[in-house]
C-alpha positions as CSV (number, residue, x, y, z in Angstrom):
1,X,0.0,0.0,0.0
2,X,1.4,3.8,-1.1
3,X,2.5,5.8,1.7
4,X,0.8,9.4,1.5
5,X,3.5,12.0,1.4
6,X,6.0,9.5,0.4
7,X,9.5,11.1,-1.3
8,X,12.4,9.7,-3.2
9,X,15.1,12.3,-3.6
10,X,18.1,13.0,-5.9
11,X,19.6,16.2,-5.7
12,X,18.6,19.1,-6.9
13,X,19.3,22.7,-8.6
14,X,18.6,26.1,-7.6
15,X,17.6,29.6,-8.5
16,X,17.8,32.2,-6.2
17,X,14.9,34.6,-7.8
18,X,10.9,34.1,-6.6
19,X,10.2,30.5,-7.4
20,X,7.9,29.8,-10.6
21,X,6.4,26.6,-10.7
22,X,4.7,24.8,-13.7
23,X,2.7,22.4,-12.1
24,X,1.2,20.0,-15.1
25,X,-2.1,17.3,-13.9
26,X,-5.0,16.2,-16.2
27,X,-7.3,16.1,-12.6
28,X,-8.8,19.4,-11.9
29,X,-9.2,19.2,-8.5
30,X,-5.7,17.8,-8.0
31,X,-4.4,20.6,-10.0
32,X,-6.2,23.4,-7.8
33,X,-4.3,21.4,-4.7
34,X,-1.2,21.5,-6.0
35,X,-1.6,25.3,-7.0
36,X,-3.3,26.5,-3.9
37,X,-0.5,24.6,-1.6
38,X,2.5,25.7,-4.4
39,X,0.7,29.8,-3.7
40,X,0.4,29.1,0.4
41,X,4.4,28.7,0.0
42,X,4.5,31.7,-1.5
43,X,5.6,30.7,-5.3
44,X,4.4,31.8,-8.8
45,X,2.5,29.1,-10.3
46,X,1.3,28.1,-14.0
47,X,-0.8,25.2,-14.0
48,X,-1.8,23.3,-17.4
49,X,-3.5,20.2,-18.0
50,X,-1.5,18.2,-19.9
51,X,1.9,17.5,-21.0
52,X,1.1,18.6,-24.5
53,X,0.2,22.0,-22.8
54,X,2.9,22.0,-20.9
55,X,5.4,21.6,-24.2
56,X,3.5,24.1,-25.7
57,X,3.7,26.4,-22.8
58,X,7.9,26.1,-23.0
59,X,8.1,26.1,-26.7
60,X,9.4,23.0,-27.2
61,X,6.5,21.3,-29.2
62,X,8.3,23.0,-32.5
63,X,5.7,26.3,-32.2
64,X,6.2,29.3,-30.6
65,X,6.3,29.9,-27.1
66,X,2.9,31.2,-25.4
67,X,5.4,33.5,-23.7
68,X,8.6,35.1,-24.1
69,X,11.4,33.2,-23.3
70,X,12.7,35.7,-20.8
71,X,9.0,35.8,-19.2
72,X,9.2,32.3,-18.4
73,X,12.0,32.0,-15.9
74,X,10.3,28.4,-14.7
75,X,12.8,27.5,-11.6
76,X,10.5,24.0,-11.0
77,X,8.5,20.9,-13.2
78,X,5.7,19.5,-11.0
79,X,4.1,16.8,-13.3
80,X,1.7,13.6,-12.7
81,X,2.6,10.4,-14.4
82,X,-0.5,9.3,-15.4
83,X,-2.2,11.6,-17.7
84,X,-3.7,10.5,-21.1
85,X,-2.0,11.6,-24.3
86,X,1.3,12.2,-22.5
87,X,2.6,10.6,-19.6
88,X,4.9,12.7,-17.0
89,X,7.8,10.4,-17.8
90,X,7.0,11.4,-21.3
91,X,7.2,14.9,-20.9
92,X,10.2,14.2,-18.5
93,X,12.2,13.1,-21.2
94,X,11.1,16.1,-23.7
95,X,12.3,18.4,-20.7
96,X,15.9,16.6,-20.2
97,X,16.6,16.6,-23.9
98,X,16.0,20.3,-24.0
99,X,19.5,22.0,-24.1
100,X,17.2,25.2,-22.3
101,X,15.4,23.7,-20.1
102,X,17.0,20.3,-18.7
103,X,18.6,22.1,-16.2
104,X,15.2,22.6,-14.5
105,X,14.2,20.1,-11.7
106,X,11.3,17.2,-12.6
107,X,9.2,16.8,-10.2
108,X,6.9,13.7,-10.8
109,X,3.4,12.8,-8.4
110,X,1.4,9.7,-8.8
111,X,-1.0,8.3,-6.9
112,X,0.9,4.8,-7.3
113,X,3.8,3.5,-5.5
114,X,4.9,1.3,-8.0
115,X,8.9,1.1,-8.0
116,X,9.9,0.3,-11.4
117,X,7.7,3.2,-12.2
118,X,9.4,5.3,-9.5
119,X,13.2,4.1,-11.1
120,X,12.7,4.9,-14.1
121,X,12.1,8.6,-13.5
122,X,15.0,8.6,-11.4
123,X,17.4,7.6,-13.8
124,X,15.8,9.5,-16.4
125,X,16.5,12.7,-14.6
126,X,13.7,13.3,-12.0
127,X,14.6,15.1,-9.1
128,X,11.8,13.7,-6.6
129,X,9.0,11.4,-7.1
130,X,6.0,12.1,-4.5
131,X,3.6,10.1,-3.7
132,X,0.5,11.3,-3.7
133,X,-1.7,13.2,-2.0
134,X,0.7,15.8,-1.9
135,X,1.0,18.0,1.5
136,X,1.8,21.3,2.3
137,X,5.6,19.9,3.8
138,X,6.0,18.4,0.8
139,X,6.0,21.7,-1.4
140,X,7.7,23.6,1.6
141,X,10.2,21.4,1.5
142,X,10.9,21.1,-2.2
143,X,11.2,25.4,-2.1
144,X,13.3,24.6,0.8
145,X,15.2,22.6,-1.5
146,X,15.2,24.7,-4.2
147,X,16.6,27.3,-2.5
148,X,19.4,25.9,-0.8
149,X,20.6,23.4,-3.7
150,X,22.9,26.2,-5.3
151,X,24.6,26.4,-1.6
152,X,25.2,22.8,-1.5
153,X,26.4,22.4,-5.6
154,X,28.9,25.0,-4.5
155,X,30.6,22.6,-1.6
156,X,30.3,19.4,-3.7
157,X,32.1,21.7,-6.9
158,X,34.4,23.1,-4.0
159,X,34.9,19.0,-2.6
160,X,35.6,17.9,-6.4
161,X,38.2,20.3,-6.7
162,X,39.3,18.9,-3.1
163,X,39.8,15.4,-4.5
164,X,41.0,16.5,-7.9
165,X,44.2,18.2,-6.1
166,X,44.6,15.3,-3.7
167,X,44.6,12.7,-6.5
168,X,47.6,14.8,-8.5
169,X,50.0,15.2,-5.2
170,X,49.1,11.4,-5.0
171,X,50.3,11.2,-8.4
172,X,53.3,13.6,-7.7
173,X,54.4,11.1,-4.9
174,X,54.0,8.0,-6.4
175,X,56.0,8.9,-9.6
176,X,59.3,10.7,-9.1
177,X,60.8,12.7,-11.5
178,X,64.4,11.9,-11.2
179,X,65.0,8.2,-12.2
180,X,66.9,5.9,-10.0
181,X,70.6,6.0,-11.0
182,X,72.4,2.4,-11.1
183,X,74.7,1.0,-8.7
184,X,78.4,1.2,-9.4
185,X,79.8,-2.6,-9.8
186,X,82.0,-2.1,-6.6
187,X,78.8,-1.6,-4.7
188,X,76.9,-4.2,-6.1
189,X,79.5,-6.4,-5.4
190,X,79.8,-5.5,-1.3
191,X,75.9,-5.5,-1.4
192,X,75.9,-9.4,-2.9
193,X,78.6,-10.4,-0.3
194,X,76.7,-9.0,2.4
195,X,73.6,-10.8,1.7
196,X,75.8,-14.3,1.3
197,X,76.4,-13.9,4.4
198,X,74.1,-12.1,7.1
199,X,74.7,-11.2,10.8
200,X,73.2,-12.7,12.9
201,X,70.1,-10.9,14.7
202,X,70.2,-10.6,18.4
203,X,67.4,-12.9,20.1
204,X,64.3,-11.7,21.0
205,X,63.6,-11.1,24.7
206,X,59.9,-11.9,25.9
207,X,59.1,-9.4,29.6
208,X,57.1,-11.2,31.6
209,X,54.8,-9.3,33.3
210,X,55.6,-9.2,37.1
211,X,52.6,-10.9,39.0
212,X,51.4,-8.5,41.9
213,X,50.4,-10.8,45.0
214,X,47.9,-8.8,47.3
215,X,49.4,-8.8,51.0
């Protein structure tokens, strides 16, 4: 059985102007929710009914944009999967092939908690999948998100360039640049008599630990 509120969470991007939200669901009255709850937590929404609409609304179904490119500014995707004509795995792909807008997080909802389902939006580039019905915490936290992704791509960018400059002193040490010059023949001589015959080692000594008697 789903789990209401139920999130699975990749990382995500951020925008540090007022949040605009395209929130995409064939279900009227699950399209109101999602646009009163995005408006509550204080974003700009645009809410179409279909993937086609949606497409059409970004210019990407080979027409002209209902807007201006510079009007659009869309900072987040929230899409359902199920919807007839165009699934929201459907218009996730559209989105991610988009050299404009596959920068811009995926959201996906569904009412199903079906884990291939979930997966496959995943690894095609979703940003969270929610389970449906979605709750007021779940849209504060995806602005929450939102907002402080561009902090935390800044430390992983800062912790790549970390590892990058380990990985070269590693390679530094490892690989001298002066070779090894050979040994002389007088010394290679001395070294092979030497290890003919060895010194003997001193024995090991074993310390007992001294056994305290109580009086």
């Amino acid at each position: 059985m789903a789990m209401t509120g139920e999130i699975y969470r990749s990382p995500m991007v951020c925008q540090e102007e007022e949040l605009h939200v395209l929130a995409v669901d064939d279900s009227f009255v699950d399209r109101k929710v999602i646009e009163r709850l995005l408006k509550i937590s204080s974003c700009k929404v645009t809410a179409v009914e279909s993937g086609t609409r949606a497409l059409q609304y970004l210019g990407l179904d080979g027409e002209k944009s209902s807007v201006g490119f510079d009007a659009l500014k869309v900072n987040l995707i929230m899409t359902d999967y199920s919807m007839p004509g165009m699934t929201g795995y459907e218009l996730l792909k559209k989105i991610k092939e988009s050299s404009a807008f596959r920068e811009i997080p995926v959201v996906i909802m569904s009412s199903e908690n079906i884990m291939a389902r979930i997966d496959r939006c995943l690894e095609e580039g979703a940003e969270e999948f929610i389970v449906k019905p979605v709750k007021l915490s779940d849209v504060k936290r995806l602005r929450d998100c939102i907002i402080k992704g561009d902090g935390e791509e800044n430390v992983k960018k800062n912790l790549n360039k970390r590892k990058l400059q380990d990985d070269e002193d590693d390679h530094l040490v490892s690989s001298p640049s002066t070779p090894v010059s050979p040994l002389s023949p007088s010394i290679a001589r001395d070294l092979a008599s030497s290890s003919r015959s060895p010194s003997p080692s001193p024995a090991c000594s074993i310390k007992r630990p001294k056994l305290l008697h109580s009086s």
